[in-house]
C-alpha positions in Angstrom: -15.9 49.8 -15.6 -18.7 49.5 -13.0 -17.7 47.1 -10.1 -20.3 44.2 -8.7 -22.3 45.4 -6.2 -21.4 43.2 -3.1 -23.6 44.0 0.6 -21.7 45.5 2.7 -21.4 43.2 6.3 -20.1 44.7 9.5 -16.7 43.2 10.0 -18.2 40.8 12.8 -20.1 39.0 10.2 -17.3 38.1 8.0 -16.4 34.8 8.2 -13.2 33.0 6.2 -14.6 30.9 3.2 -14.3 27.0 3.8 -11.5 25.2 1.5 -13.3 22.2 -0.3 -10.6 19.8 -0.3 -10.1 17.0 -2.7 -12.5 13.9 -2.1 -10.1 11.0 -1.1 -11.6 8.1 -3.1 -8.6 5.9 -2.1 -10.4 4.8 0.9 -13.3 1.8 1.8 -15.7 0.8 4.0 -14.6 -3.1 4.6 -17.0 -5.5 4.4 -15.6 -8.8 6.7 -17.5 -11.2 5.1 -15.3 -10.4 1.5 -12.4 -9.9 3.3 -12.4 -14.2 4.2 -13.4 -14.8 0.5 -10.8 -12.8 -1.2 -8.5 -14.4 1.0 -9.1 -17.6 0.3 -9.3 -16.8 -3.4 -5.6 -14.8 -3.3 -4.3 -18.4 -1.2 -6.3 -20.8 -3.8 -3.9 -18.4 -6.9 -1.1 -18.7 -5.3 -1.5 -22.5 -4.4 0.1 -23.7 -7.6 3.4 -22.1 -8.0 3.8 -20.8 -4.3 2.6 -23.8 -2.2 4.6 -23.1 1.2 3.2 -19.0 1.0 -0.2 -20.7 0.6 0.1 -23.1 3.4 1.4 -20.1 5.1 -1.4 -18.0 4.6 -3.6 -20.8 5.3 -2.6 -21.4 8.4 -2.9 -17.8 9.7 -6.0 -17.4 8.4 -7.4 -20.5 10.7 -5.7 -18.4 13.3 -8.1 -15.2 12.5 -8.2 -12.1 10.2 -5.0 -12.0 8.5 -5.6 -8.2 7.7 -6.4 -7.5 10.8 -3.5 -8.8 12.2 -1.7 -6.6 9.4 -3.5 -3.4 10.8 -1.8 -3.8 14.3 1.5 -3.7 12.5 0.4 -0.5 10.4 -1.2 1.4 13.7 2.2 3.1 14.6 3.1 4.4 11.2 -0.3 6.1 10.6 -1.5 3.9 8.4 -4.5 1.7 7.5 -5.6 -1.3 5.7 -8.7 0.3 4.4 -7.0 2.5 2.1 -5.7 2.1 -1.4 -2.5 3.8 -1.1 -1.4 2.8 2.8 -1.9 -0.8 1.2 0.2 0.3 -1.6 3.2 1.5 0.7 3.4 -1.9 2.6 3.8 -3.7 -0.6 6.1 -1.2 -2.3 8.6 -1.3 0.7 8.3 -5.0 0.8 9.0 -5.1 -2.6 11.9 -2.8 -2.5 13.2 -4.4 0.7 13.1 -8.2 -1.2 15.1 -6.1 -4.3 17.2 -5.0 -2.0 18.0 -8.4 0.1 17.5 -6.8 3.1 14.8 -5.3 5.6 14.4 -2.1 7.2 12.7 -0.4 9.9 9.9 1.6 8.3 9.5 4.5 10.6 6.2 6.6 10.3 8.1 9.7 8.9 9.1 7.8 5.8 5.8 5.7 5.6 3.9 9.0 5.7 6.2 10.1 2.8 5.8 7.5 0.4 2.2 7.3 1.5 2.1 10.8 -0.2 4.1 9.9 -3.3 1.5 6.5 -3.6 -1.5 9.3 -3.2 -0.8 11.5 -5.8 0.1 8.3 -8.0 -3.0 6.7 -7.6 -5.0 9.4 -7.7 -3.3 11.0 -10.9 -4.3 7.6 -12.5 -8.6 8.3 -11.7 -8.7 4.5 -12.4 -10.5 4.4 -8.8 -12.5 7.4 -8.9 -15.6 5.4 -9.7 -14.5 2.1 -8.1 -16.5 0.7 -5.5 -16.1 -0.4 -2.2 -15.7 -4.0 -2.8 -13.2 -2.9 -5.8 -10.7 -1.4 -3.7 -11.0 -3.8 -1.0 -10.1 -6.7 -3.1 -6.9 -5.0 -4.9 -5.6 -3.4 -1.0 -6.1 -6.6 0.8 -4.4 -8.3 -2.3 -1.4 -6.0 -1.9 -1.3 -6.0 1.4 -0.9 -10.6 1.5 1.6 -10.2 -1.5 3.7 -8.2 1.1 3.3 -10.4 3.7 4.5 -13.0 1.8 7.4 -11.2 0.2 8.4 -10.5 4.1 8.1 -14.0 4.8 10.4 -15.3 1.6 12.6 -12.6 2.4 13.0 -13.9 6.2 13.4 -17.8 4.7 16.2 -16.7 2.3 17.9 -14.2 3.8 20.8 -16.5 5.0 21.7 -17.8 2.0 23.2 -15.8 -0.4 22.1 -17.4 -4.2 18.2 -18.2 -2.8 18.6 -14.5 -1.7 20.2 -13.4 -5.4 17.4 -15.0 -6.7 14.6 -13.7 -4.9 16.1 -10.0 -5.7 16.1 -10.5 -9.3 12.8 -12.5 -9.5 10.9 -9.3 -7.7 13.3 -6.8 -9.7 11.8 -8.1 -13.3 8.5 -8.4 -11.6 8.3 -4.5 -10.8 9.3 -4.1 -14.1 6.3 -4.6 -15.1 4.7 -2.7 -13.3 6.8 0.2 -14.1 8.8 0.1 -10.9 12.8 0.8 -11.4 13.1 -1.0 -7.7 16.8 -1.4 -8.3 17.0 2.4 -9.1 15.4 3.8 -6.1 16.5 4.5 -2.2 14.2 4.8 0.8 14.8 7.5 2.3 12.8 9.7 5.1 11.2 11.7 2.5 10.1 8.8 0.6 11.9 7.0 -2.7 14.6 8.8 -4.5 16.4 7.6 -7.7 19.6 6.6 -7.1 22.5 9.0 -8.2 
């Protein structure tokens, strides 16, 4: 069988062939203006059964961009709040952290691990393949106030043992829903593990 012709280059021509890496379409170009809108929306859907979170949020969004408060905290652990799946680790960890009754110190080695596991699941899903900017805004900047606000409750509980119960269960059956086994999992430096 006859081989493809191929030129022949002197060696000093050859160059390695670029790798085309996967288009990360977990990331967005903020746009400030929706940022204060879909924040006043998230506090204005929470008012009714979460009053004192609302008033919380309220009162530190007179203070100035909530989210970019949010992005200070995220800075050292190598992540952002203009992508899908760094927002996505803040609010897993929070709600892990509330299921467990307890917070942690998430140091960047473990961030950067569940930010991978977070990738590859949002990615796998192609629900955001298509989704535009605004799209992917509204659901990281939504996941990113329910974790502040699961911080906060945690912090107002966290001395009393049956509010603290409650909380745990309450964001337990929550997960379930979304298909998270919260009370099944441990964080760990290379990112959630089921429990033995």
């Amino acid at each position: 069988m006859m081989q493809p012709s191929v030129p022949v280059r002197e060696s000093s021509e050859l160059r390695p062939v670029p790798v085309v890496e996967a288009v990360d379409y977990l990331s967005f170009k903020p746009d400030l203006a929706l940022r204060k809108q879909f924040t006043q929306q998230f506090v204005e859907r929470i008012q009714e059964q979460n009053p004192v979170g609302a008033e919380t949020l309220s009162s530190l969004q007179a203070q100035g961009d909530i989210i970019e408060s949010i992005q200070t905290t995220l800075n050292a652990k190598g992540l952002t709040v203009t992508h899908l799946a760094d927002a996505y680790v803040v609010w897993w960890v929070s709600m892990w952290q509330a299921a467990q009754g307890k917070t942690t110190v998430l140091e960047r080695e473990t961030a950067q691990a569940v930010k991978e596991q977070a990738t590859k699941a949002l990615l796998n899903t192609g629900v955001f393949k298509d989704a535009n900017d605004s799209t992917k805004q509204e659901l990281a900047e939504t996941l990113l106030l329910q974790a502040l606000l699961l911080d906060a409750a945690l912090e107002q509980v966290k001395s009393d043992p049956l509010l603290l119960e409650q909380l745990s269960e309450s964001v337990i059956n929550e997960a379930k829903q979304s298909g998270l086994e919260l009370d099944k999992m441990l964080l760990t430096p290379n990112g959630f593990v089921p429990t033995s």
